[in-house]
C-alpha positions in Angstrom: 0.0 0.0 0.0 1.2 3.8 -0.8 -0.6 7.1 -0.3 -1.3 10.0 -2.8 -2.2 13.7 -0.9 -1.6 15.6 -3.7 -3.6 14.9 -7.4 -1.2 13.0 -9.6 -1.3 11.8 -13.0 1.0 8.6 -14.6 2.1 7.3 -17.9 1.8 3.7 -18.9 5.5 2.5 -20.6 4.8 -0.9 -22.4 0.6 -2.6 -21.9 -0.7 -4.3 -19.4 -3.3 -5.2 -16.9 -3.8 -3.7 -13.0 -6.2 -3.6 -10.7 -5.9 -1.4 -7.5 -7.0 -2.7 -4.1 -8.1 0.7 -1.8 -7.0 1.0 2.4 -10.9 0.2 2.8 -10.8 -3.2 1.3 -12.7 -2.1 -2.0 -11.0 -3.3 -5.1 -11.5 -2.3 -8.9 -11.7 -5.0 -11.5 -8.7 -5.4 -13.4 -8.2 -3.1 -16.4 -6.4 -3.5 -19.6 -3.8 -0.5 -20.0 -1.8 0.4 -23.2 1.8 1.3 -23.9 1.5 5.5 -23.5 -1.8 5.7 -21.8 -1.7 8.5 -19.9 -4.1 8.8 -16.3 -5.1 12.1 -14.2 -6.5 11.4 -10.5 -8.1 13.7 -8.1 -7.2 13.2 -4.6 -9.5 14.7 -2.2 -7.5 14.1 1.5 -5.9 11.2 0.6 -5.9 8.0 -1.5 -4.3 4.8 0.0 -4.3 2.0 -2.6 -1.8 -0.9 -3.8 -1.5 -1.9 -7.7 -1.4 -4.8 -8.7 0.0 -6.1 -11.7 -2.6 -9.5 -13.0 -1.0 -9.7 -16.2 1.4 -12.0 -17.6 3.6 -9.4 -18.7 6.0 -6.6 -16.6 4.2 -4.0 -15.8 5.7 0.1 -15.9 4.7 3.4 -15.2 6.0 7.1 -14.9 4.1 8.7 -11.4 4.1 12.3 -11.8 2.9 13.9 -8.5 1.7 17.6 -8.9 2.8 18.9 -5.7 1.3 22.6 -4.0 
């Protein structure tokens, strides 16, 4: 588990799939992401989540935090 104050986006380098389980116990289903996807998230307090990679293949990213 990690935690996110601050809105962040990331880039996806090479495909893959993920799904994130939340501090609460909540889970997403897992989603198929592509080589250069790019995702924006909204924090509002704080997000505590783990990713986890289900594929069968490494899985990358570039976590850009936009800090205040």
């Amino acid at each position: 588990m990690h935690r996110h104050e601050t809105d962040y986006l990331y880039v996806v380098i090479g495909g893959g799939s993920l799904q994130t389980i939340y501090g609460d116990g909540r889970c997403d289903a897992p989603r198929r992401m592509e080589d250069g996807d790019v995702r924006f998230r909204v924090v509002e307090g704080e997000n505590v989540h783990e990713a986890i990679n289900v594929g069968e293949t490494p899985w990358r990213n570039i976590v850009i935090e936009l800090k205040q």
